[in-house]
C-alpha positions in Angstrom: 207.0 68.2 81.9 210.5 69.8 80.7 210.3 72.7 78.1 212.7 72.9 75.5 213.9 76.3 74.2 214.3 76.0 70.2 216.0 78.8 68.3 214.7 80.4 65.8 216.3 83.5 64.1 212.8 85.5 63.9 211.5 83.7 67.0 212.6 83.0 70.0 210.2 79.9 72.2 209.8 77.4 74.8 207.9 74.1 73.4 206.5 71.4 75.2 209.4 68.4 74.5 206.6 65.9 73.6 205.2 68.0 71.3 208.7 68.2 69.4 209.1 64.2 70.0 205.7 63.7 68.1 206.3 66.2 65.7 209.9 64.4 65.5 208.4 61.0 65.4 206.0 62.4 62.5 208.2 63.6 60.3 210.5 60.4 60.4 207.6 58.6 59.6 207.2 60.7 56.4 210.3 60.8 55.0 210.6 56.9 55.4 207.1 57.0 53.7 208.6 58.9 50.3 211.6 56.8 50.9 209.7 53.7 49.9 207.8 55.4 47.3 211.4 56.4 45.7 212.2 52.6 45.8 209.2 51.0 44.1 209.7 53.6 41.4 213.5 52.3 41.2 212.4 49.1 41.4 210.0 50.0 38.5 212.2 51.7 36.4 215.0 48.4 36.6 211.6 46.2 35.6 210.9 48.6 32.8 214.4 48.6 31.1 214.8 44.9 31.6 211.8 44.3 30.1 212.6 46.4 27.3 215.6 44.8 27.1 214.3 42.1 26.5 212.3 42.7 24.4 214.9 44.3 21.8 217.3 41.3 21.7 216.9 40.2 18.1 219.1 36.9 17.9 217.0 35.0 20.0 213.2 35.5 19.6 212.2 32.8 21.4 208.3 33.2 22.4 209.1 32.1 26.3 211.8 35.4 25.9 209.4 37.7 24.6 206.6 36.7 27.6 209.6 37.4 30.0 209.5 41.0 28.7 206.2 41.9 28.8 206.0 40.2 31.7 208.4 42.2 33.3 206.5 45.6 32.0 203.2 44.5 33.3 205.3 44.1 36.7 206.6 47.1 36.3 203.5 49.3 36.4 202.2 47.0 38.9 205.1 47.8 41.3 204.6 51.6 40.2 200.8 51.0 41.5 201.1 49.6 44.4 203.8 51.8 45.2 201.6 55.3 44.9 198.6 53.8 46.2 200.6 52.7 49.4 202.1 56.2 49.8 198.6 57.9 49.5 197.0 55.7 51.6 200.2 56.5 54.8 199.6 59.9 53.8 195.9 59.9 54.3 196.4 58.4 57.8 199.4 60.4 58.9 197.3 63.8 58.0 194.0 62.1 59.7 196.1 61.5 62.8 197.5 65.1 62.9 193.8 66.5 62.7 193.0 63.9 65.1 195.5 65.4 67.6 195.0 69.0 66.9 191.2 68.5 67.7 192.2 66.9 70.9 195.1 69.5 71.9 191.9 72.3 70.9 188.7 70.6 73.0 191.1 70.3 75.7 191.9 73.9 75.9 188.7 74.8 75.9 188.0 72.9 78.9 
């Protein structure tokens, strides 16, 4: 088991270099998690003005046009649904895995 000395300008110490793979490995994991939250709220917002859009054009108010735009709202707060509900749910586990392992890292020092 290698150490790994990680400098720190108050504090100077020698981690274990799995523990800094799976804290590594964790973080990643976050970030791509708000990453995909951050694209179902694009992908909401381009639903929401297109629908809107659609909505405004005055020339043609054909009814099949006007269902296209609501349409695309009622899309558009499903996508914004899903979306959070999918992040809290990957946050949930992630922070339920990381009490997980702390339990495990503290029973087996105790031993």
């Amino acid at each position: 088991m290698r150490k790994v000395k990680l400098h720190n300008p108050f504090k100077t110490r020698l981690i274990d270099e799995k523990i800094i793979r799976e804290h590594l490995a964790l973080e990643r994991t976050k970030l791509a998690n708000e990453r995909t939250l951050l694209s179902y709220i694009r992908a909401s917002i381009y639903l929401l003005i297109s629908g809107l859009a659609l909505l405004q054009i005055k020339q043609y108010q054909g009814i099949s046009l006007m269902w296209v735009g609501y349409l695309a709202l009622f899309i558009c707060v499903l996508f914004l649904l899903v979306g959070v509900s999918r992040y809290i749910a990957l946050e949930r586990k992630l922070n339920k895995l990381l009490r997980d392992d702390n339990n495990d890292e503290d029973d087996s020092n105790k031993k």
